[in-house]
C-alpha positions as CSV (number, residue, x, y, z in Angstrom):
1,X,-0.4,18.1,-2.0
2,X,-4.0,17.6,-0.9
3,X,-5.2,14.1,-0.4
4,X,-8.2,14.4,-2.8
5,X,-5.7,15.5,-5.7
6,X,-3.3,12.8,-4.9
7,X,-5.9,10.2,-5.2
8,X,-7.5,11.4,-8.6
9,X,-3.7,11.5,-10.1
10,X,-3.3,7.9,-8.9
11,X,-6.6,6.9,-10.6
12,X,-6.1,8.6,-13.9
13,X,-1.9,6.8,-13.5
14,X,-3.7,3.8,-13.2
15,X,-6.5,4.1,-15.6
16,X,-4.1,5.4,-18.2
17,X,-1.9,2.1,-17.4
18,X,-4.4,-0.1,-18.0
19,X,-5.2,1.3,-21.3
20,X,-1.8,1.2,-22.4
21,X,-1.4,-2.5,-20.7
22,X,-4.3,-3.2,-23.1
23,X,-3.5,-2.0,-25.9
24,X,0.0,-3.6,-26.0
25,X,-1.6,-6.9,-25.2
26,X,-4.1,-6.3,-27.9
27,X,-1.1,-5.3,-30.1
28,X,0.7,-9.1,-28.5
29,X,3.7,-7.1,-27.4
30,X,4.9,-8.8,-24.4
31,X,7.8,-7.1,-23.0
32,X,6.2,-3.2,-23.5
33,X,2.6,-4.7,-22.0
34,X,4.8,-5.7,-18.8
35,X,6.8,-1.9,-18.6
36,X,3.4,0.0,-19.0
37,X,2.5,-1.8,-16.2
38,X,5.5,-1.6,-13.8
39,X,6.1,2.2,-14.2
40,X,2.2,2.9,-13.8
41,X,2.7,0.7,-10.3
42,X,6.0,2.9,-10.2
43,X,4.7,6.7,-10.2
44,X,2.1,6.0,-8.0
45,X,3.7,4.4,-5.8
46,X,6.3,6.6,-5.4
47,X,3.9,9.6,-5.1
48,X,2.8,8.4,-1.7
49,X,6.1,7.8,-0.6
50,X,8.1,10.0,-1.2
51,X,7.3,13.8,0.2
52,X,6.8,16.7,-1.9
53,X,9.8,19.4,-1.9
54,X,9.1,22.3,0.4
55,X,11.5,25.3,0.3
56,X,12.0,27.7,3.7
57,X,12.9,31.1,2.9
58,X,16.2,31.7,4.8
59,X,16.1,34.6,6.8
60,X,19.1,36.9,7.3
């Protein structure tokens, strides 16, 4: 995956988590506020880490 892709998927992951870390504060939910945050952290993490799947066609 190109660089310039990755980096706008990990800025709208991020965006999207804060809105959803603010909303559940707004909303005083404590324990949901915390998981919105952790699995935003999570995906975007994890898509710079781990590579992306690339098949080879097996020749016979």
């Amino acid at each position: 995956m190109p660089t310039i892709v990755k980096l706008t998927i990990s800025l709208i992951v991020i965006l999207v988590a804060a809105a959803g870390y603010a909303l559940q504060a707004h909303l005083g939910q404590v324990g949901p506020k915390y998981a919105v945050l952790f699995l935003g952290a999570f995906m975007v993490i994890a898509m710079w880490l781990f590579p992306e799947v690339s098949r080879k066609e097996i020749r016979k």
